[in-house]
C-alpha positions as CSV (number, residue, x, y, z in Angstrom):
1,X,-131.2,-98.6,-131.9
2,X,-128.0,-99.4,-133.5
3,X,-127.5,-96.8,-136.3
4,X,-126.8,-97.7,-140.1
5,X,-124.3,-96.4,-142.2
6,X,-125.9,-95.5,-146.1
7,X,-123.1,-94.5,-149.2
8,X,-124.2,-93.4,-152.3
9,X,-125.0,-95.5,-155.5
10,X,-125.7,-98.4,-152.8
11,X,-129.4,-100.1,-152.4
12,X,-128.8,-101.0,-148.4
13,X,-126.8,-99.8,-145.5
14,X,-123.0,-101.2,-145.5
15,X,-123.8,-102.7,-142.2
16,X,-126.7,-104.8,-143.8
17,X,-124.5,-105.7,-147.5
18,X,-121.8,-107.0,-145.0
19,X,-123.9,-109.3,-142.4
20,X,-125.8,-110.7,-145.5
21,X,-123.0,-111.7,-147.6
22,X,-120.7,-113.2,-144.1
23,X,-124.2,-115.2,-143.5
24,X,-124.0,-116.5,-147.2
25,X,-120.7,-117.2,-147.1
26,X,-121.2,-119.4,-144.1
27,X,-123.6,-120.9,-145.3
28,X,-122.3,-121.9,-148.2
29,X,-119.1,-123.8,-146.0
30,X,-116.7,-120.5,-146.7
31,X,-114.9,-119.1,-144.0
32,X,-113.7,-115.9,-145.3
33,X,-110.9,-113.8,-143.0
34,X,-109.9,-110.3,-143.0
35,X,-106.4,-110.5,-143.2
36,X,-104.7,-107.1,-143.7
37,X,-105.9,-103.7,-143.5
38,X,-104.6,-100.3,-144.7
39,X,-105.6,-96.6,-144.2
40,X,-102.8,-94.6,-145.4
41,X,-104.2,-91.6,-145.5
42,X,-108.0,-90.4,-144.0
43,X,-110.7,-91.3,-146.5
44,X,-108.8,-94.1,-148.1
45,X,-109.2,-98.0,-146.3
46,X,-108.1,-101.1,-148.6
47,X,-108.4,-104.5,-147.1
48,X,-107.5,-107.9,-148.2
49,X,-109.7,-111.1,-147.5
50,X,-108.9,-114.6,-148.1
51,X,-110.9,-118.0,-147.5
52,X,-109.3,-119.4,-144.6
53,X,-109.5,-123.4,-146.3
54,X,-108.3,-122.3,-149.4
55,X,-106.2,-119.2,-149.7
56,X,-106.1,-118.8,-153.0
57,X,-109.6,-117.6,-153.0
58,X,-108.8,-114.5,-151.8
59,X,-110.3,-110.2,-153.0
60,X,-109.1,-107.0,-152.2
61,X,-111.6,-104.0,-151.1
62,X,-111.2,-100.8,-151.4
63,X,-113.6,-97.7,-149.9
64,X,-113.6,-94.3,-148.4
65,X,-114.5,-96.1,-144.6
66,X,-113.7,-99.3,-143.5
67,X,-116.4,-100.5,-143.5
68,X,-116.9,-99.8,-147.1
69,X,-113.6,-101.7,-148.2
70,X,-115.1,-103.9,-146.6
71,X,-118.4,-104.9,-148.7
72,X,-116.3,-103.8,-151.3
73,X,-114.1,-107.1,-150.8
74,X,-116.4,-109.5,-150.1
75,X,-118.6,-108.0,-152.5
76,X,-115.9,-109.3,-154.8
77,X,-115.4,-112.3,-152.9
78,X,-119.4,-113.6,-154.3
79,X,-118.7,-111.6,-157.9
80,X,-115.7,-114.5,-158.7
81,X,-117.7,-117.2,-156.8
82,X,-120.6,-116.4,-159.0
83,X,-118.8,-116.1,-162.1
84,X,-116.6,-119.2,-161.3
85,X,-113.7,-116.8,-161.8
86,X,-111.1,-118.8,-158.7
87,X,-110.9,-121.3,-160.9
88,X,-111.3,-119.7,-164.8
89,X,-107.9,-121.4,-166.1
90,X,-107.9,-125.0,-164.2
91,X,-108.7,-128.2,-165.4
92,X,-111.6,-129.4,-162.9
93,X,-110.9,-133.1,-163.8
94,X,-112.3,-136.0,-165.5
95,X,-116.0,-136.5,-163.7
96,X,-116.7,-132.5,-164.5
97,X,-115.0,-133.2,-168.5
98,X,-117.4,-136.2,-169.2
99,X,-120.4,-134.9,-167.3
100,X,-120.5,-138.1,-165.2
101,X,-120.6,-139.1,-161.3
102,X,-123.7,-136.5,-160.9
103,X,-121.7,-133.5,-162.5
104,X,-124.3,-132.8,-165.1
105,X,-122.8,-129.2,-166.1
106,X,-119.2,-127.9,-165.6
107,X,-119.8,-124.0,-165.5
108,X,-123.9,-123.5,-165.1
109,X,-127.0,-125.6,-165.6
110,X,-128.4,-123.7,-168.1
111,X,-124.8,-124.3,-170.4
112,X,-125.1,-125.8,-173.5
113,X,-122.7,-127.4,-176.1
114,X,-121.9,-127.1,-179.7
115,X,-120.1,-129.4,-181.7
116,X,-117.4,-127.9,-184.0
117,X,-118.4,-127.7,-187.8
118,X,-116.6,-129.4,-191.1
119,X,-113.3,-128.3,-191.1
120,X,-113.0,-126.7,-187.4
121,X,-115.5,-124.4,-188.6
122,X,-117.8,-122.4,-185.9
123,X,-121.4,-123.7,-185.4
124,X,-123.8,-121.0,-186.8
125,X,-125.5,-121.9,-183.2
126,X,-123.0,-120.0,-181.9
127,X,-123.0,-115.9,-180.8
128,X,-124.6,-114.2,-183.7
129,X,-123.2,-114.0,-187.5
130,X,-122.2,-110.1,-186.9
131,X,-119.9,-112.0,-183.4
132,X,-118.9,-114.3,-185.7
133,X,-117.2,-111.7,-187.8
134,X,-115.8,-109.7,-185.1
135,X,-113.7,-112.6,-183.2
136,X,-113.0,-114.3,-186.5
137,X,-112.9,-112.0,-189.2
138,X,-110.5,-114.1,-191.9
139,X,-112.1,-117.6,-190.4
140,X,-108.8,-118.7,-189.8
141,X,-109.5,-119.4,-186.2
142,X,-110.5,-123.1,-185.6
143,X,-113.4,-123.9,-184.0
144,X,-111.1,-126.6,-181.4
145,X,-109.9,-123.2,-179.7
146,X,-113.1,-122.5,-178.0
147,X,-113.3,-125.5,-176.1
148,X,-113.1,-124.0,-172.2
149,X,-109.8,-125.0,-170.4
150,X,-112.4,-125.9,-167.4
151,X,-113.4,-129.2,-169.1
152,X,-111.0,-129.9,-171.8
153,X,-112.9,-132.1,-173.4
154,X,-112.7,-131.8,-177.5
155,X,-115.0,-135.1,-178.0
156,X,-117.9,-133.0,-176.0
157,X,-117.5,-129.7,-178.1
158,X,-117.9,-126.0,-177.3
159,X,-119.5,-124.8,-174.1
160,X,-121.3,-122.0,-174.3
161,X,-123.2,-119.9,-171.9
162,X,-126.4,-118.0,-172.4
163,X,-126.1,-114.0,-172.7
164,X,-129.3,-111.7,-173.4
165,X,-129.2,-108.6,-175.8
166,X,-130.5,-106.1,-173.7
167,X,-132.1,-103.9,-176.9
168,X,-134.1,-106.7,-177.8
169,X,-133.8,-109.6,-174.7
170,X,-132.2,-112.3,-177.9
171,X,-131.0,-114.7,-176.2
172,X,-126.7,-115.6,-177.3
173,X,-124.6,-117.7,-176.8
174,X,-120.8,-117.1,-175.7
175,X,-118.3,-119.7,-175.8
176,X,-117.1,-119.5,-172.4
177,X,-113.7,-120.0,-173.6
178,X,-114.4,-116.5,-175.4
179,X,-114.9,-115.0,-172.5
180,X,-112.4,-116.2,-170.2
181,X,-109.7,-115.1,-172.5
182,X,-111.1,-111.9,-174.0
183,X,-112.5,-110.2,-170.7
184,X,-111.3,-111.6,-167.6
185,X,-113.0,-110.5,-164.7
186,X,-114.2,-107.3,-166.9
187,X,-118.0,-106.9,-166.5
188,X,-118.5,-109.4,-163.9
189,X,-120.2,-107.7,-160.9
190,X,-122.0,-108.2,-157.6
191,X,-124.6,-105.8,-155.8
192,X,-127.7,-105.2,-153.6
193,X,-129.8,-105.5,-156.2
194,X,-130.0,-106.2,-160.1
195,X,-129.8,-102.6,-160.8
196,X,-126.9,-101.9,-158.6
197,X,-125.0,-104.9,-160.0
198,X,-125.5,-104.3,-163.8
199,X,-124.6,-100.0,-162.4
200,X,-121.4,-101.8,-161.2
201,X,-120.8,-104.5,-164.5
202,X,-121.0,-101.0,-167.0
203,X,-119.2,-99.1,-165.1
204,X,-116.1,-101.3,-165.0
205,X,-116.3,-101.9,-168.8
206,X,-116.6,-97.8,-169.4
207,X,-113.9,-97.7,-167.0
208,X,-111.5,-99.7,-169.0
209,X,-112.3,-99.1,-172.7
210,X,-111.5,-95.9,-172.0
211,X,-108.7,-95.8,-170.3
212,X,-107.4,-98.2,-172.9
213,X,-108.1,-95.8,-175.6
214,X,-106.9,-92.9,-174.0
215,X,-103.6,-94.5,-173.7
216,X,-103.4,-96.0,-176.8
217,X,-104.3,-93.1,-178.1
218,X,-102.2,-90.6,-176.1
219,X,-104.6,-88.3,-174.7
220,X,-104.1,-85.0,-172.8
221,X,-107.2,-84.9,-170.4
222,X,-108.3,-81.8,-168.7
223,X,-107.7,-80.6,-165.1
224,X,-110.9,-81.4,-162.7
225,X,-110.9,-77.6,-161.2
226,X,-110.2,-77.3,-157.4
227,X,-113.5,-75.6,-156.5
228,X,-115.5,-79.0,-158.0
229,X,-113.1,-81.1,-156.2
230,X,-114.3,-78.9,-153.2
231,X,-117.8,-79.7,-152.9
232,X,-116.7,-83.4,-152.0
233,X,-115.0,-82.8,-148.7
234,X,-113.9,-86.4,-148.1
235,X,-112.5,-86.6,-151.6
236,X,-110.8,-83.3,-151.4
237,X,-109.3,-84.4,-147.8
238,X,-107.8,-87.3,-149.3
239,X,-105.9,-85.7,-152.4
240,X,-104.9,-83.3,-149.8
241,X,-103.4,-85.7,-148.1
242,X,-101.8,-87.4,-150.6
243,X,-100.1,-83.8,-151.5
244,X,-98.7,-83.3,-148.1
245,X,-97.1,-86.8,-147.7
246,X,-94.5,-85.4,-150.6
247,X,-96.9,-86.7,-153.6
248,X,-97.7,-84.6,-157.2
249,X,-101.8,-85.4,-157.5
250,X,-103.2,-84.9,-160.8
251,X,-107.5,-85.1,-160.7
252,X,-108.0,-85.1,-164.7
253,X,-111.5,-85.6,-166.7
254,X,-111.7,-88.5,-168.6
255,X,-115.2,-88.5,-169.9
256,X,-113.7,-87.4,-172.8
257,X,-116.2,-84.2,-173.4
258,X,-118.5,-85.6,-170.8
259,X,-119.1,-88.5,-173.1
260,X,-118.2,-91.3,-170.3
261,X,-118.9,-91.5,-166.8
262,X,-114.8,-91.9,-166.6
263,X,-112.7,-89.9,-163.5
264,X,-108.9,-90.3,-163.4
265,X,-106.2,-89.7,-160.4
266,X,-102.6,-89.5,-161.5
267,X,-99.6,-89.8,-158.8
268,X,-96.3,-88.4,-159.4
269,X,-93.6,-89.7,-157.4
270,X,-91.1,-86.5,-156.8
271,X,-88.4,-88.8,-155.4
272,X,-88.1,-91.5,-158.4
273,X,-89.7,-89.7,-161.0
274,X,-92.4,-93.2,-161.2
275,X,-96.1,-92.0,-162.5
276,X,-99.1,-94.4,-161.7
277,X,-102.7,-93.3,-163.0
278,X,-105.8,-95.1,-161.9
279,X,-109.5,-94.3,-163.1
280,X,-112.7,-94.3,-162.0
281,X,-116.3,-95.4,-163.6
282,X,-119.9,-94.8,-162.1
283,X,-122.9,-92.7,-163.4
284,X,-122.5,-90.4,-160.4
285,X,-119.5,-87.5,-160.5
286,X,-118.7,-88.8,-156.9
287,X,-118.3,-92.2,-157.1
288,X,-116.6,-92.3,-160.1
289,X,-113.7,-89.7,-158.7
290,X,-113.5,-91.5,-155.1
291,X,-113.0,-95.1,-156.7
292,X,-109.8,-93.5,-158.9
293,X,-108.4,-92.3,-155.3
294,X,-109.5,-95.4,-153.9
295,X,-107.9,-97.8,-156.6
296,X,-104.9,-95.2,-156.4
297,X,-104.0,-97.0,-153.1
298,X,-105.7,-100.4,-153.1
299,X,-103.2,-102.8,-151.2
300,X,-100.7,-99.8,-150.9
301,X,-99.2,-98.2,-148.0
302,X,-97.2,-94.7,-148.3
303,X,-93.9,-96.3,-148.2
304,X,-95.0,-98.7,-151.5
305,X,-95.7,-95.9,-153.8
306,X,-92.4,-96.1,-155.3
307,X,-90.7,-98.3,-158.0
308,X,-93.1,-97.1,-160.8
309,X,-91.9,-96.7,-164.0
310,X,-91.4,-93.2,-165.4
311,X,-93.8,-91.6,-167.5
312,X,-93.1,-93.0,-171.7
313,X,-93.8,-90.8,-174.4
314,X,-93.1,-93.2,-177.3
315,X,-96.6,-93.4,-178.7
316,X,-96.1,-96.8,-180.6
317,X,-95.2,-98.3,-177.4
318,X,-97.5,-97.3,-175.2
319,X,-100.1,-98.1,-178.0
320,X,-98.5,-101.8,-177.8
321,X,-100.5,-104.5,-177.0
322,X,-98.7,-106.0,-174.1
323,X,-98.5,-102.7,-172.9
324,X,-102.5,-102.0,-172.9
325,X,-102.3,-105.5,-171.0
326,X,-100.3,-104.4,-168.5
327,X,-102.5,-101.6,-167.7
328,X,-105.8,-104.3,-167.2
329,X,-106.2,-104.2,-163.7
């Protein structure tokens, strides 16, 4: 009996999440390759997959085992397929604009589409009044803007896509122009099951409204002690490792008074003086500190962790927007 390999915070064996989504894939006429791997230091595996037709559809992966990295990436691979995220700033062309030649919807079926009040002013159709406020506060934004680059069609109006309130299952609609713009690929997930997937979604947003804020905010964060780091072998194996390759590792808390499920791993590059931090989001301790080691080397071998900019300690511009949007991914 072939044996099965089970990580924590998943609903099914890596071996099961892999053959299930390469079966999909196929099925769905995608031929996804593996084309680079990278294991830098024991622990850490990153691998980068790419449809073979189309190479621009391509996700990174990143785990403590290969294997791992693996679902992690094509994992990915169905969270942008799902959420149409390949292809979030083209123009799809005319048939998918005019809803004609059997394309019925451009994002969903279950889209719908507002057309833009007296005056470019937003239909009250639209998110909630509360939404309203908060994206538009003086009103000066016209309602034209939140047509979806996707379709690009004015004379069809505003798509919007259906969003439930979880406190009280209200249905919403979001202009998907709002949300391409605004949030990216934040919050978009993909998992074993519902629960493991929406586990995934909220992690990811805790994971970067905080570390937003902490940098805009120039926080100091507390040192994870070596003892707790201890009781996670792997984890500990892998900051070691890191440390002995000629690296400065900082393992800070960034739950903020155990607020957020939030972990943070800071490299310190004794050779160039370059800093890069990464963080880490998941309702377990664990996962949420092996994902900032993890991301810490996603797509990076030893030799590319230089070339980072110092550390900045000019508050106003490291509060900067363009700065903040740098630090997105």
């Amino acid at each position: 009996m072939q044996s099965e390999s089970f990580i924590v915070g998943k609903d099914a064996s890596l071996e099961s999440s892999i053959n299930t989504m390469q079966a999909k894939l196929e099925a769905l006429g995608f031929h996804v390759e593996e084309r680079s791997w990278l294991n830098p230091i024991d622990g850490i595996w990153s691998v980068h997959v790419r449809d073979r037709d189309c190479p621009l559809m391509f996700t990174n992966g990143k785990g403590a085992s290969k294997l791992a990295s693996l679902a992690s990436a094509l994992g990915e691979f169905f969270e942008r397929l799902s959420c149409n995220y390949f292809w979030n700033h083209y123009y799809l062309g005319q048939p998918y604009a005019e809803g004609g030649a059997g394309r019925s919807f451009v994002h969903y079926p279950q889209e719908q589409w507002f057309a833009p009040g007296a005056g470019g002013a937003w239909p009250r159709a639209l998110l909630t009044p509360e939404l309203q406020q908060f994206y538009n506060p003086k009103g000066s934004i016209h309602a034209s803007t939140l047509v979806d680059f996707n379709s690009g069609n004015m004379e069809r109006g505003i798509c919007a896509l259906p969003y439930v309130r979880q406190r009280d299952e209200a249905v919403i609609h979001f202009p998907v122009n709002v949300i391409g713009n605004l949030y990216v690929s934040n919050g978009m997930s993909a998992g074993n099951t519902q629960a493991e997937a929406r586990t995934q979604a909220l992690s990811e947003i805790f994971e970067r409204h905080i570390k937003f804020r902490i940098i805009s905010e120039g926080l100091c964060l507390p040192d994870v002690p070596q003892d707790v780091i201890n009781r996670y072998p792997r984890i500990a194996a892998g900051i070691q490792g890191l440390r002995d390759a000629g690296f400065g590792i900082l393992v800070k808390d960034a739950s903020l008074g155990g607020q957020y499920p939030v972990m943070n791993v800071t490299l310190l590059n004794s050779q160039d003086q370059g800093c890069f931090s990464s963080f880490g989001a998941h309702p377990r301790f664990e996962i949420a500190l092996e994902r900032a080691l993890t991301e810490l080397l996603q797509g990076r071998a030893l030799d590319a962790l230089a070339g980072f900019p110092e550390p900045g300690f000019d508050l106003e511009e490291i509060a900067s927007s363009p700065n903040i949007e740098i630090h997105f991914v």
